[in-house]
VOGU-3710 file (C-alpha; in Angstrom, 3 decimals, decimal comma):
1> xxxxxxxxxx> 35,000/-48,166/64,062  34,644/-50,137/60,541  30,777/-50,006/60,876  30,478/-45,999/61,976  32,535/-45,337/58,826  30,298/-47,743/56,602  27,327/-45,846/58,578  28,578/-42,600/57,940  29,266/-43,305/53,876  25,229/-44,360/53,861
11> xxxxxxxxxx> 24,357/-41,173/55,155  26,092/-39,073/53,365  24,826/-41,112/49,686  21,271/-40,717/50,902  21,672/-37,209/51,915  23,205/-36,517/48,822  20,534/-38,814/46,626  17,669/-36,546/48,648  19,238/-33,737/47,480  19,710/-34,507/44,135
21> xxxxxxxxxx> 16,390/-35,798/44,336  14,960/-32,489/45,708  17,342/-30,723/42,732  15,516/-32,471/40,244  12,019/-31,608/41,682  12,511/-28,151/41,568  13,829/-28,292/38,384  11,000/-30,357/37,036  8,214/-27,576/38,909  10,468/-24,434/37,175
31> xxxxxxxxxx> 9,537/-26,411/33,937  6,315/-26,938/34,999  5,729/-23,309/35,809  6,958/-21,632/32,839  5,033/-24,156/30,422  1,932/-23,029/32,703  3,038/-19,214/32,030  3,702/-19,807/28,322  0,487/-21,695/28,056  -1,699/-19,244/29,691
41> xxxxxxxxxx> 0,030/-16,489/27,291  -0,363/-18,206/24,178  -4,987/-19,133/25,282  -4,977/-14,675/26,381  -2,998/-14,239/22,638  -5,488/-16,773/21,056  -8,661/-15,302/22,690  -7,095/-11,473/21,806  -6,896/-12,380/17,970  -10,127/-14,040/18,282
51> xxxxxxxxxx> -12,504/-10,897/19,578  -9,994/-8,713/17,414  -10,469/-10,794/14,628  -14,144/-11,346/15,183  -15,454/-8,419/17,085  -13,614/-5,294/17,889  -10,582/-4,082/16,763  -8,492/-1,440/18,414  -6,938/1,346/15,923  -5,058/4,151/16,682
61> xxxxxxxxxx> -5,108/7,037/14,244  -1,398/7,769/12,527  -2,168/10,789/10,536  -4,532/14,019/10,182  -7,173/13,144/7,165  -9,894/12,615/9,212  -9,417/16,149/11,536  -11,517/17,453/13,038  -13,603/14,597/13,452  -10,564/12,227/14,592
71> xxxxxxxxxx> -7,219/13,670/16,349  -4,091/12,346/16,097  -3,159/10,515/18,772  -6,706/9,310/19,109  -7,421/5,648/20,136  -10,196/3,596/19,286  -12,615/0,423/19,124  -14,552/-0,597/15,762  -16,861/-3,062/15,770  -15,946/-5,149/13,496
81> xxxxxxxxxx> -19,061/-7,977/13,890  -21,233/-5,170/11,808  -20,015/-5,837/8,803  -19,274/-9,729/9,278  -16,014/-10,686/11,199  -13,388/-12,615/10,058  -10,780/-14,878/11,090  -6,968/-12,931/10,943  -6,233/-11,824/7,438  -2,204/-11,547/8,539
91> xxxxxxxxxx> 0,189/-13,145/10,569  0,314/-10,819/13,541  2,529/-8,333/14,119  3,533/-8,658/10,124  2,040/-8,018/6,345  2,244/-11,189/5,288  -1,440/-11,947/4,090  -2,872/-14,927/5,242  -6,469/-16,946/3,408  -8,830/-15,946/5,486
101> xxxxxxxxxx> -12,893/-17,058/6,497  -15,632/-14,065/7,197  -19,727/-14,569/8,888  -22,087/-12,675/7,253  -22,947/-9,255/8,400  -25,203/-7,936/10,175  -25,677/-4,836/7,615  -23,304/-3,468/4,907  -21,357/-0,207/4,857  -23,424/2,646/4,932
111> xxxxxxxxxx> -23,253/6,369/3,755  -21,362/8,709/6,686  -20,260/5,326/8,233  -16,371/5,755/9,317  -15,178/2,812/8,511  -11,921/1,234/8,365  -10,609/-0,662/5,072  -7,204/-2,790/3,746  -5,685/-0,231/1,812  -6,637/-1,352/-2,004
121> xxxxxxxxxx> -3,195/0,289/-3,036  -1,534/3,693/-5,162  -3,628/4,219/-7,877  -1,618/2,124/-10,678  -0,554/-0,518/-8,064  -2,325/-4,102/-8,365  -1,050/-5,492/-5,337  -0,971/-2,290/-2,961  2,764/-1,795/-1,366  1,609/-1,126/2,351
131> xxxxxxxxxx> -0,219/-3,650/3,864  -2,128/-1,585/6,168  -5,880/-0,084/7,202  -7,051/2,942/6,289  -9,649/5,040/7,899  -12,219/6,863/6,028  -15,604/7,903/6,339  -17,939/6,096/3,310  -19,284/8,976/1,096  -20,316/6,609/-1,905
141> xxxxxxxxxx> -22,149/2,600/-1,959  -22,001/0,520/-5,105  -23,967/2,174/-7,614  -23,914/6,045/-6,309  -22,696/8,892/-8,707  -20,135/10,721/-6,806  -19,726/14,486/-7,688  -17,900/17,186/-6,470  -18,469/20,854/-7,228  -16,141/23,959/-5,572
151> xxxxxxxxxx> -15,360/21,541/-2,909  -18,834/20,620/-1,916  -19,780/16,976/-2,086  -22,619/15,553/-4,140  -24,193/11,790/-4,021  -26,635/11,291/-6,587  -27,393/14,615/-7,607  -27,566/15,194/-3,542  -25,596/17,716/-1,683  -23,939/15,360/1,361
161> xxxxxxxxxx> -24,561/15,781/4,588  -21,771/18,073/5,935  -20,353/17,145/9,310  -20,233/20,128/11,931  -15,820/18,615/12,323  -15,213/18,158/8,741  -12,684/20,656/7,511  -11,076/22,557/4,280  -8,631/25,184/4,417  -9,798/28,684/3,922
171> xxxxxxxxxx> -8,584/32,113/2,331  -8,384/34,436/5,091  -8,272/38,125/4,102  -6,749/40,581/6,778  -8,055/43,731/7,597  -4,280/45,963/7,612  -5,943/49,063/9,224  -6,925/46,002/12,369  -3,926/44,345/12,638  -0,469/44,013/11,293
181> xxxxxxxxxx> 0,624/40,670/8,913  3,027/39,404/11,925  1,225/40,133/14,875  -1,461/37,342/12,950  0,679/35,265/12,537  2,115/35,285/16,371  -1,207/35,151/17,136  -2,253/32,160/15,423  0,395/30,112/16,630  -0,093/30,252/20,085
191> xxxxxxxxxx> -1,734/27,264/21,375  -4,549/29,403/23,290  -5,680/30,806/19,457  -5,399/27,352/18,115  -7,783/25,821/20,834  -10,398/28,364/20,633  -10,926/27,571/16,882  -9,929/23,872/17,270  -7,290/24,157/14,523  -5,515/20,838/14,798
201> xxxxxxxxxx> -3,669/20,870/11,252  -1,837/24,103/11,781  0,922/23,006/9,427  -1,223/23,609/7,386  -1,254/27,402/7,807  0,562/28,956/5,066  0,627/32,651/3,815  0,811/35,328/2,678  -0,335/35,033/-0,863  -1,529/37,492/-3,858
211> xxxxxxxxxx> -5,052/37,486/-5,091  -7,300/39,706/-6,824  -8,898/40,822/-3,470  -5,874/41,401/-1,921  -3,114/39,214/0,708  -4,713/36,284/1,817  -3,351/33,764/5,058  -4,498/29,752/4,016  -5,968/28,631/7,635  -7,872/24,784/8,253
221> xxxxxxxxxx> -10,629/25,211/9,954  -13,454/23,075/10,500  -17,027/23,831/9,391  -18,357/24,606/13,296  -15,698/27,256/14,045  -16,016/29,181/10,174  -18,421/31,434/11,150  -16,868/32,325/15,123  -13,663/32,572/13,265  -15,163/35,209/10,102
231> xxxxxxxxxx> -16,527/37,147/13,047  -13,210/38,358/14,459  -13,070/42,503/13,711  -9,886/41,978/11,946  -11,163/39,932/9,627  -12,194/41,235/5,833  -13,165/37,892/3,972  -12,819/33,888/4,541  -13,585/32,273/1,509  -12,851/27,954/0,969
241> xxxxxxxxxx> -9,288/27,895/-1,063  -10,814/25,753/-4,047  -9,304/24,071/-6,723  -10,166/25,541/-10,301  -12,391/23,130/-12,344  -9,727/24,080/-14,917  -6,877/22,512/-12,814  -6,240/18,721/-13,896  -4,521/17,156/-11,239  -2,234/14,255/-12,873
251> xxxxxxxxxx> -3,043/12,023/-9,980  -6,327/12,120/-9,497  -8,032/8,828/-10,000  -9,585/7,386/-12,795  -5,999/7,688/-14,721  -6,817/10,759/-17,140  -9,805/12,685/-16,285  -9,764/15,881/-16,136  -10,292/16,391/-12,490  -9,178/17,797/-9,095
261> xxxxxxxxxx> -10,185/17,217/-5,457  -12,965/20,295/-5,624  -14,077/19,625/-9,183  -14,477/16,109/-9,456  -16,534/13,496/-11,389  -19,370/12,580/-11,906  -18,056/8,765/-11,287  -20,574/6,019/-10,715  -19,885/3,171/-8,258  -19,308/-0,004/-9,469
271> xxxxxxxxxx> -21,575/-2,503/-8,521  -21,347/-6,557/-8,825  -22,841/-7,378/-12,147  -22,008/-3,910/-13,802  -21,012/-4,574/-17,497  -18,553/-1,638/-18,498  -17,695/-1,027/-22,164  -13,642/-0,720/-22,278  -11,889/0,946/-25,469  -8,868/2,504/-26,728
281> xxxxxxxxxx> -10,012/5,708/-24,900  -10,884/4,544/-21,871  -8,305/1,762/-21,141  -6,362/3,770/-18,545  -9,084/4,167/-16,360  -10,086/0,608/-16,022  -7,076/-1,393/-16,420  -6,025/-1,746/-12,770  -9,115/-2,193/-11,784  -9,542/-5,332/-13,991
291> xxxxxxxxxx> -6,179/-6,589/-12,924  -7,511/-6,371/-8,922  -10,031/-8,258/-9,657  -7,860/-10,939/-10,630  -7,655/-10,676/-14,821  -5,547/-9,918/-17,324  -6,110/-6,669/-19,507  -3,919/-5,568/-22,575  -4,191/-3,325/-25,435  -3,317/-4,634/-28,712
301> xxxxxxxxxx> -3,357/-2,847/-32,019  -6,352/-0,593/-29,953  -8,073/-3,761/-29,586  -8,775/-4,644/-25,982  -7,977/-8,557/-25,027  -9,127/-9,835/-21,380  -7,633/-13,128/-20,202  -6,605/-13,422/-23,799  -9,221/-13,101/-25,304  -10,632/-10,014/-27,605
311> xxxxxxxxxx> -13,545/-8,158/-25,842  -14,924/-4,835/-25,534  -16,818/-5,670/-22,090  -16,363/-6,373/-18,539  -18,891/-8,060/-16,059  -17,836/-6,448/-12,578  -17,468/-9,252/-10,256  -18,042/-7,363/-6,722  -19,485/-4,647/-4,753  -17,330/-1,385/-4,523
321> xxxxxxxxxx> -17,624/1,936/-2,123  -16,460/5,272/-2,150  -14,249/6,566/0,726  -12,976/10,337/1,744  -11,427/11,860/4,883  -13,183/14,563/6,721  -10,150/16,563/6,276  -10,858/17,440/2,940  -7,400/19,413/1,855  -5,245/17,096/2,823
331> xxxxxxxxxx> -6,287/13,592/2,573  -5,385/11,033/0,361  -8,329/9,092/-0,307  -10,837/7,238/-3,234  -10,042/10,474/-5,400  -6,506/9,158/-5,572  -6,565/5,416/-5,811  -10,159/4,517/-6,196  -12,726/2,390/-5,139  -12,391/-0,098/-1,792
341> xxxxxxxxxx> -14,043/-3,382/-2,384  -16,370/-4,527/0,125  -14,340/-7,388/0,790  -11,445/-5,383/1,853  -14,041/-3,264/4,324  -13,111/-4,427/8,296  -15,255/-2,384/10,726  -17,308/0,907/11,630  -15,603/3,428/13,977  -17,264/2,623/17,607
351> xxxxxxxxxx> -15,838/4,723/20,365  -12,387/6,675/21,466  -10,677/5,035/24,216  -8,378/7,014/24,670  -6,581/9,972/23,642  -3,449/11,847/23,443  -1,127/13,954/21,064  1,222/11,112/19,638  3,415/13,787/18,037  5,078/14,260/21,021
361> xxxxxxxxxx> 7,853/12,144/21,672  8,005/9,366/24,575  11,387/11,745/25,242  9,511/14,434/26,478  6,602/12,105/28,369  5,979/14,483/30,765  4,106/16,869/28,043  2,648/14,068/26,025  0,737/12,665/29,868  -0,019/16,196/29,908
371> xxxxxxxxxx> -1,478/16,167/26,116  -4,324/13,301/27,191  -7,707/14,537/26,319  -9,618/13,431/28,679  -12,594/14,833/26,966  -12,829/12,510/23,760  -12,550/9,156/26,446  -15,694/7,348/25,850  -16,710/9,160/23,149  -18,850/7,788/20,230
381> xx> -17,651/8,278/17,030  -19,727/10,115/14,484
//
């Protein structure tokens, strides 16, 4: 009996070693596993910021300054190798800036490129308070005169090429024998009117207002649909709702000019090398820029001191270009806080991905799948 117990007490320590042992295996391949899984998720997150960094870049469009040309909601790819790719410029997901290493391009920043740029900052701010990317289309390179007359672009004495999506708001004068003031204005909100004349800003519609030649409606519309839109019987006049040149807007950029988004400049481009000629007059409009560029400026006695030291000149030290949005009314863009320096230029709009109208909430996901436009997919981007 003494040597089945001592038989049975074996057993049962090597069944429960084998176990233990078998525990410990499993344990040891779970560990395995998920180092395998965080492994493999950390080389996809590696490669990811490597062609983003590099290569292409995905971007997905947060507000309306680019309508018509880009939607809200719209998704796409730049190619970001064009202008010389560079190795992350923040710590992902975050806005903390990190040093960073860029190739050379293949070409710079061109006229009519879309492009987007690190947002240089508000027009007085040396260090900009958002850490984000803009998207613009390039209207100006280093050395162009940018000038803007009733609304209508000039480069260089030039009138710019005008894109067939670019938009401005309009005065639209209503024919009250045609139609009445309300029914217009039911009419123009309902989503059939809207898509005929591919007005995507309609908060934009505002009205009625007094002018010389009668009640006018202000309506965005973009510079295919103007004359479809003009030709509706019930329509006297459309006429683009400009700016006076005698407006001054107090926040147009440079600090002080006399200027508004339809009567603006002429302002030349800085290029590297450019020696500007600062004074008492002029210190406003140049003492940001200066300070981005990594200097002290002051004003002393109306005597102008740079690091320190009393000058009346500046040697520019980089390349700068002029940016706008396609939606001309209501973007906030180089007219407001000034030039972009080429260093701060990422990539050149490629191709929509994919599209949808982001303003409606994940809430109501039924409408926004139904919102995808399947139309802009795979589109270039011009």
């Amino acid at each position: 009996m003494g040597s089945y117990r001592q038989n049975d007490r074996i057993n049962f320590m090597a069944s429960t070693l084998g176990k233990k042992t078998q525990k410990k295996k499993k344990q040891t391949s779970s560990i395995e596993e998920k180092a395998k899984s965080f492994g493999s998720l950390l080389l996809t997150l590696i490669v990811v910021l490597f062609v983003q960094s590099f290569f292409i870049q995905g971007y997905s469009t947060p507000t309306g300054s680019m309508l018509n040309t880009i939607l809200i909601g719209d998704k796409m790819f730049f190619n970001q190798f064009l202008y010389g790719g560079s190795t992350p410029r923040n710590i992902p997901f975050t806005e903390i800036r990190l040093p960073y290493i860029q190739l050379p391009a293949i070409r710079e920043p061109r006229r009519e490129d879309i492009v987007n740029f690190e947002f240089p900052g508000n027009r007085e701010e040396v260090d900009a308070s958002m850490k984000v990317q803009y998207l613009k289309r390039c209207v100006g390179e280093p050395g162009d005169v940018i000038e803007i007359k009733d609304a209508v672009l000039f480069v260089n004495g030039k009138e710019f090429p005008i894109s067939p999506t670019q938009q401005l708001t309009y005065k639209v004068f209503l024919d009250s024998t045609k139609i009445k003031r309300n029914d217009f204005f039911r009419m123009i909100q309902t989503s059939e009117y809207l898509d005929k004349f591919d007005i995507t800003d309609s908060r934009s519609i505002q009205g009625m207002f007094p002018d010389t030649a009668g009640m006018y409606v202000i309506v965005p519309l973009p510079e295919k649909k103007v004359a479809e839109f003009r030709a509706q019987p019930f329509i006297k006049k459309v006429v683009v709702n400009i700016d006076h040149k005698s407006v001054e807007d107090p926040g147009i950029f440079p600090k002080g000019k006399p200027w508004n988004r339809d009567n603006y400049g002429p302002l030349r481009v800085p290029v590297k090398g450019d020696v500007v000629t600062i004074d008492a007059a002029n210190f406003g409009e140049w003492d940001t820029f200066i300070k981005r560029e990594g200097h002290t400026i002051e004003l002393r006695g109306g005597k102008v001191f740079i690091d320190n030291k009393e000058t009346n000149q500046y040697t520019v030290e980089h390349n700068y270009y002029f940016m706008m949005g396609d939606n001309r009314h209501n973007s906030l863009d180089s007219r407001f806080w000034g030039f972009v320096k080429r260093e701060a230029v990422v990539g050149k709009a490629w191709f929509t991905y994919f599209s949808w109208n982001s303003e409606i909430p994940f809430s109501d996901f039924g409408k926004l799948l139904g919102s995808i436009r399947w139309d802009r997919i795979g589109m270039p981007i011009k």
